[in-house]
GUSE-763168 format. One line per field, with one value per residue (C-alpha): residue number from 0; z, x, y. Coordinates in steps of 0.25 Angstrom, whole numbers, plus 5000, padded with zeros to 4 digits. Layout:
num: (NUM:...)
c3: (Z:...)
c1: (X:...)
c2: (Y:...)
END
This chain:
num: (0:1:2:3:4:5:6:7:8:9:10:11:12:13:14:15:16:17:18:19:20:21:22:23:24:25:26:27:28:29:30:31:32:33:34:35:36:37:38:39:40:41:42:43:44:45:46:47:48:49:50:51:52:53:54:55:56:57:58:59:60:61:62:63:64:65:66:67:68:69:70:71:72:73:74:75:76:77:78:79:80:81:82:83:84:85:86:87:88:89:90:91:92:93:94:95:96:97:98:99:100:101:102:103:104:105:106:107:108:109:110:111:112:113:114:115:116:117:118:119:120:121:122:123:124:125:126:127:128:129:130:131:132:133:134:135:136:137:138:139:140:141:142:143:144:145:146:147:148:149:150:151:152:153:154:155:156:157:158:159:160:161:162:163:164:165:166:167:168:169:170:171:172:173:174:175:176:177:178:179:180:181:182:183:184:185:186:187:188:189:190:191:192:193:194:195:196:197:198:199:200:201:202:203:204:205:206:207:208:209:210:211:212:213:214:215:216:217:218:219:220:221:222:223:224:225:226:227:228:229:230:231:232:233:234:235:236:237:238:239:240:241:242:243:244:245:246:247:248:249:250:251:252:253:254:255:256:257:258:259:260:261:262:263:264:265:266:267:268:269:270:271:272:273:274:275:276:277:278:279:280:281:282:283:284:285:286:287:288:289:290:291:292:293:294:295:296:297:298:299:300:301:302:303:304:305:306:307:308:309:310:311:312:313:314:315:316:317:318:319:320:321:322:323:324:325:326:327:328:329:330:331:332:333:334:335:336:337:338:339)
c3: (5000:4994:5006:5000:5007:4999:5003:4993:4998:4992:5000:4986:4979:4992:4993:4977:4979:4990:4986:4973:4982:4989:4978:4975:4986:4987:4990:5003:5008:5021:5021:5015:5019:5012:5014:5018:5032:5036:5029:5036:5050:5044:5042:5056:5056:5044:5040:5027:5015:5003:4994:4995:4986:4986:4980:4980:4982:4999:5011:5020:5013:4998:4992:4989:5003:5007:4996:5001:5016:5013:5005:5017:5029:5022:5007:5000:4985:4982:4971:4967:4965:4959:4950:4937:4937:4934:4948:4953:4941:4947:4961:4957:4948:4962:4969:4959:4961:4976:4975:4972:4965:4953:4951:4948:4944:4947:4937:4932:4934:4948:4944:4935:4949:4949:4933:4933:4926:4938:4946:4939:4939:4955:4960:4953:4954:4968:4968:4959:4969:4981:4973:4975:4988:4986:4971:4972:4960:4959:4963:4954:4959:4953:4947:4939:4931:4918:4913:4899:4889:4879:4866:4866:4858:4868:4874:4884:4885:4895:4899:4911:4919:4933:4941:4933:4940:4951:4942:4932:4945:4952:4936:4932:4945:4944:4928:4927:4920:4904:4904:4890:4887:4893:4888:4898:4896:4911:4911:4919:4919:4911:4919:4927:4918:4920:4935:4934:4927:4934:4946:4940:4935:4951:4954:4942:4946:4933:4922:4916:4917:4910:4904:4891:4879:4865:4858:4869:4865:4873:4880:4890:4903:4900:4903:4897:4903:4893:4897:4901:4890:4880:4872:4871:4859:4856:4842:4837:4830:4824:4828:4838:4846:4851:4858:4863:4857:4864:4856:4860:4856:4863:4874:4866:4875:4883:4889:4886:4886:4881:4884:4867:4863:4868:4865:4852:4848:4853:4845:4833:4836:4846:4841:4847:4856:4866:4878:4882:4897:4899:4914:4924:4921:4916:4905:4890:4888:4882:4878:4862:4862:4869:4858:4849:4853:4856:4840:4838:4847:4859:4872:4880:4895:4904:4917:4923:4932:4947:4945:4937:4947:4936:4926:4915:4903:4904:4907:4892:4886:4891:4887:4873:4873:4870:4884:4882:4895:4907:4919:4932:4938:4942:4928:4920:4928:4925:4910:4908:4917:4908:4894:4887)
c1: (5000:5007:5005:5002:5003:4996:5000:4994:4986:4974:4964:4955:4969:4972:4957:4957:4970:4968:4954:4962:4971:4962:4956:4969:4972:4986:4989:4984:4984:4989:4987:4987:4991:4988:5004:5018:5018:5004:5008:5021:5013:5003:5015:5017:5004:5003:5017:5024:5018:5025:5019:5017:5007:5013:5009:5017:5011:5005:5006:5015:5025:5028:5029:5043:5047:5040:5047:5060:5056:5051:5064:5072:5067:5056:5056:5044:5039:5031:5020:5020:5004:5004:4997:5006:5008:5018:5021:5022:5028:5041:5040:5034:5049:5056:5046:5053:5067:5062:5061:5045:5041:5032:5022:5006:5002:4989:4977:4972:4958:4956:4945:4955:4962:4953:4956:4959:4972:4978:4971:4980:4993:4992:4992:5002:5012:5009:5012:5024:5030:5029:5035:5046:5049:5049:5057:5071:5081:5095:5104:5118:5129:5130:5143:5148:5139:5144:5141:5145:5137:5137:5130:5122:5115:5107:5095:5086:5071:5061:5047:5040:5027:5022:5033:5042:5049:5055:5057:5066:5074:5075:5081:5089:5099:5104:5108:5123:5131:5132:5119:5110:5101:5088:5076:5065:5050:5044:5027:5031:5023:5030:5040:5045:5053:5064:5065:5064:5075:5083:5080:5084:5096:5099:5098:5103:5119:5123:5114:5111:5096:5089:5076:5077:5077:5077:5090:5097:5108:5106:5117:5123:5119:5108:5093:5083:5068:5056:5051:5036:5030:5038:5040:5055:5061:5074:5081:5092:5102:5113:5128:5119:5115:5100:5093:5081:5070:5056:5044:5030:5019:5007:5007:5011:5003:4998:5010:5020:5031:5028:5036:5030:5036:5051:5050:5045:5056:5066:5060:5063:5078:5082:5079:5087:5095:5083:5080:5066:5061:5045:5044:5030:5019:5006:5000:5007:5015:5028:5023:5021:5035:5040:5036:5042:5056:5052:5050:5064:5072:5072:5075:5061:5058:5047:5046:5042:5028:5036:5043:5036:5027:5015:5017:5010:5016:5026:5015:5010:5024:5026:5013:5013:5027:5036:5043:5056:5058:5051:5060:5061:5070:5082:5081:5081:5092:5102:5097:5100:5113:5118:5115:5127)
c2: (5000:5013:5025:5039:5051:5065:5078:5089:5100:5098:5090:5086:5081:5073:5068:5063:5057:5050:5045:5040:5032:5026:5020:5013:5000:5002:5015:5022:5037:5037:5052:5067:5080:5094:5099:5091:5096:5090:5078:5075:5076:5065:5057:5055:5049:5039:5039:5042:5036:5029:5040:5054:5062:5076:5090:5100:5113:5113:5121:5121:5113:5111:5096:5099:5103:5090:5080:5086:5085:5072:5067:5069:5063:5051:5050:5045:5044:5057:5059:5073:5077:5091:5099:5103:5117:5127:5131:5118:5109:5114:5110:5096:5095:5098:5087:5076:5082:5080:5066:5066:5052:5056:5067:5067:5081:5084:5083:5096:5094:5089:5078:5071:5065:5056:5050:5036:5040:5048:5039:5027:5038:5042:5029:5022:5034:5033:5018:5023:5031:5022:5010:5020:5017:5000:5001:4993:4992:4988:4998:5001:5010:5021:5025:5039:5047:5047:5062:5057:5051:5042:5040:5026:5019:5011:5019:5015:5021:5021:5023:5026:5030:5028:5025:5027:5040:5029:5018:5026:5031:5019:5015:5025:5028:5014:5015:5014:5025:5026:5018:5021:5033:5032:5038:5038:5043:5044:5049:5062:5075:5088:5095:5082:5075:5084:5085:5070:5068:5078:5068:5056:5063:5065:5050:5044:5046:5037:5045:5058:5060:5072:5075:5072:5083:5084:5079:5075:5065:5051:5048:5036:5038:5047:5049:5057:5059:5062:5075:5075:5082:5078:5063:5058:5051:5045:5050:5043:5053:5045:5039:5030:5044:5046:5060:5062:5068:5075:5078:5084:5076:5073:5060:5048:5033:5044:5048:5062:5057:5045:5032:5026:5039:5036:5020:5023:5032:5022:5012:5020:5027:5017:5003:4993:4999:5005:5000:5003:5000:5004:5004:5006:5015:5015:5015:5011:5020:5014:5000:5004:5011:4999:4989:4998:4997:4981:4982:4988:4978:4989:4982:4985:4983:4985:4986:4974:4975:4972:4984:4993:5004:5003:4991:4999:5003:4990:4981:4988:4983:4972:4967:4970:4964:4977:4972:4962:4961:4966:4972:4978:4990:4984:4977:4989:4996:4984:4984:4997:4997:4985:4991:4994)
END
C-alpha cells in the first residue's frame, strides 16, 4: 500500500485528489495539509509517507523551501501538482533541480480532474514515484569523465513515459565512459526537459547530458533529451557522423515528442547499427517505430514487465513482436556498458 501525503492550498484540489485515490485500492491518503508548516506537525501524527503531492505556491512556506527542508533531514519521492503558468514554470524547473520525482500540471479546467486520462496519469505517476524508493540495479564505479568525444557509428535510442524520469536515472549514472550516443524521448511537459537534463548531467559522472538541439554532432559518451514540445530525429550526414534533428509537427501516437518519431527516424538513417530500448509507460507510444527498426535489423529491447513501473508501451512491442528480447535495469546497464 503506497502512502500519500497532499500538501496544496487549495481544500477543493486536496478534496478531488484525495476522492481519486480512494478509488484506487493501493494507494492510501494518510493525510493533507493547505501549507508545509502545517503539514510537518501532522507528520508527528501519521508519520511521513512514501509520496508527497506538493504544489508550489502556499503560505507560510513555499514547495521549494519544503523540498529543500525535506532533502536534508527525510528525503521522499515528491510529485509536483501545479498549475503551468508563466510565473511559476520556473520554480517547478527549480522543484526537479530539488530533487522532485516528476510533475502533474494542473488541468486548466477544474472539471477535467476527474477525466479518466489523468485519472490513469495520477496514480501511476504516484506509483511511479514510490517505486523509487524500493528500485535496485547493479551499481558500476564510476571512473574519469572523458570530456572528449568521439564519432561513433553505433547509437542507441530510447523511449519512455510514466516512470520513466527514475528508471532512466537509475540507468544512465551506472554507463561506463565512451559509451555510445543515446538519443532518449521522455513524455515530459514543455520547459522541463531541459532542467531535466541538466540534473542528470549532475549524476551521470561518466557522461555529458544535455537537451538535445538542432545539428548537434552525436558523440561517444553523450546524451541528448527530446525537448517537450519538439520531435527529435537522427540524421545521418556522411563519414559515418549523425546529429540531431528537432522539428515542429503536431503530436505523432498522441505523444509531442513522440518516441515512433525518434524509432522511425533511426530505422531509416541508422539501420543496423541502432540499438532501441522502449521501456515502461503507458499507452503505445513507440511500438510502431520499434517494429520498424525490428525491419532494419536494429537491436530492440523492452523493458521486461517486473521492472517496468507501468508495463505499457513495451507490453505493445512485445506483443506485436518488435521486441528481441525483453530486459530489465540492471540488464540494460551492462548491454550498454559492453557495447563496443
Amino acid at each position: 500500500m503506497v502512502k500519500v501525503f497532499i500538501i496544496d492550498d487549495s481544500m477543493l484540489i486536496r478534496n478531488i485528489l484525495t476522492k481519486i485515490l480512494k478509488n484506487n485500492n493501493t494507494i492510501v491518503v494518510i493525510g493533507e495539509a493547505n501549507n508545509p508548516l502545517d503539514a510537518f506537525e501532522e507528520f508527528k501524527k501519521v508519520g511521513l509517507p512514501d509520496v508527497f503531492i506538493l504544489d508550489i505556491e502556499m503560505p507560510k512556506m513555499d514547495g521549494i523551501s519544503f523540498l529543500k527542508k525535506l532533502n536534508k533531514e527525510n528525503p521522499v519521492p515528491t510529485i509536483i501538482f501545479s498549475s503551468m503558468v508563466n510565473e511559476s514554470s520556473t520554480k517547478v524547473i527549480e522543484a526537479l533541480e530539488n530533487g522532485a520525482s516528476d510533475v502533474i500540471i494542473k488541468p486548466l479546467v477544474l472539471n477535467d480532474i476527474s477525466m479518466d486520462d489523468f485519472k490513469e496519469d495520477f496514480i501511476s505517476t504516484i506509483k511511479a514515484a514510490a517505486y523509487t524508493k524500493s528500485m535496485s540495479y547493479t551499481h558500476f564505479e564510476n571512473t574519469k569523465k572523458y570530456k572528449e568525444g568521439r564519432k561513433s557509428n553505433k547509437i542507441i535510442a530510447i523511449g519512455a513515459s510514466t516512470g520513466g524520469v527514475q528508471t532512466l536515472e537509475a540507468i544512465l549514472k551506472n554507463l561506463h565512459p565512451q559509451h555510445p550516443p543515446i538519443l532518449i524521448t521522455q513524455h515530459m511537459p514543455a520547459g522541463f526537459t531541459k532542467s531535466f537534463a541538466k540534473r542528470l548531467h549532475t549524476l551521470c559522472l561518466n557522461s555529458d547530458v544535455k537537451e538535445a538541439k538542432n545539428g548537434d554532432i552525436l558523440l561517444k559518451g553523450n546524451i541528448y533529451i527530446s525537448p517537450g514540445d519538439m520531435h527529435l530525429e537522427v540524421k545521418y550526414l556522411e563519414n559515418e557522423q549523425y546529429t540531431c534533428i528537432l522539428k515542429n509537427y503536431p503530436k505523432v501516437s498522441g505523444h509531442k515528442p513522440s518516441v515512433d518519431v525518434l524509432f522511425k527516424s533511426f530505422s531509416k538513417e541508422v539501420k543496423k547499427n541502432a540499438v532501441a530500448f522502449l521501456l515502461t509507460g503507458m499507452g503505445k507510444d513507440g511500438a510502431k517505430g520499434l517494429q520498424l527498426m525490428k525491419e532494419t535489423n536494429a537491436m530492440t529491447y523492452g523493458q521486461d514487465e517486473a521492472s517496468c513501473i507501468v508495463y505499457g508501451m513495451p507490453k505493445v512491442a512485445f506483443t506485436q513482436g518488435s521486441v528481441q528480447q525483453q530486459v530489465n535495469i540492471n540488464e540494460i546497464i551492462t548491454i550498454i556498458n559492453e557495447m563496443e
